[in-house]
C-alpha positions in Angstrom: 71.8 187.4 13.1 74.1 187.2 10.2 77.2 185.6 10.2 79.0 188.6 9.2 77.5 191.5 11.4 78.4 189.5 14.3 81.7 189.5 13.3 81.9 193.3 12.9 80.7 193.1 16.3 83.0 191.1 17.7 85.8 193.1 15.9 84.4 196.5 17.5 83.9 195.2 20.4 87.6 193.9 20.9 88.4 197.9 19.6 86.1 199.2 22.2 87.4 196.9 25.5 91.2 197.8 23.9 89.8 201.3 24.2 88.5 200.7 27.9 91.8 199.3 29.3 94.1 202.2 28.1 91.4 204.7 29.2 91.6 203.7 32.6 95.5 203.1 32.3 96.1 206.3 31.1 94.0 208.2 34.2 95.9 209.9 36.8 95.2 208.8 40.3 97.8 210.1 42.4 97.2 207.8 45.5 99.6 205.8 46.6 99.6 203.6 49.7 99.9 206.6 52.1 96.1 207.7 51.0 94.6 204.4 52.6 96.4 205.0 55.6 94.9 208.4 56.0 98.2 210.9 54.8 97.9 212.4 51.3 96.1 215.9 52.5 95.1 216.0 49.3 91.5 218.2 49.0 88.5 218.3 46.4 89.9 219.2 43.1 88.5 219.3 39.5 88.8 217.6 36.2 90.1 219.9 33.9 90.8 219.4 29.9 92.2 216.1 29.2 91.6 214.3 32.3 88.0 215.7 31.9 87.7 213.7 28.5 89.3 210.4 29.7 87.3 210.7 32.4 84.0 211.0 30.4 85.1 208.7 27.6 86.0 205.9 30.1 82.4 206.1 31.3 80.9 206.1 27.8 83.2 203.6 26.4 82.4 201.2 29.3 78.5 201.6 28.8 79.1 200.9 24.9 81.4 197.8 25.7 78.1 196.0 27.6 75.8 197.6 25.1 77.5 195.4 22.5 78.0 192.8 24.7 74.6 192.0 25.3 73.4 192.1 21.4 76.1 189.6 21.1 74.9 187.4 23.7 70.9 188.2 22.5 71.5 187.4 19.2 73.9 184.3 19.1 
């Protein structure tokens, strides 16, 4: 692979994991401690606007992240 598309790659794949970690950061979980020890009461709700997006980006950022991942480790 040339010298300089594996650098692009390695420059958008340091965007994309930057990408991944505030994705994730950014998701609302609302469970604290109480939740594993069985209080919370919380039921079934659904992801609505945003949370919907992060929620679907996340997943298609993460899936990109070892896409490019393994080229760069194919090709090197």
């Amino acid at each position: 692979m040339d010298s300089t598309l594996q650098n692009i790659l390695l420059y958008v794949q340091l965007i994309v994991c930057t990408l991944v970690v505030l994705s994730v950061l950014l998701q609302n979980r609302a469970e604290g401690l109480g939740k594993m020890f069985g209080g919370g009461g919380e039921v079934y709700r659904t992801k609505r606007g945003f949370e919907k997006f992060l929620y679907y980006a996340t997943i298609v950022l993460s899936f990109l992240l070892v896409a490019i991942s393994l080229v760069l480790v194919k090709y090197s």
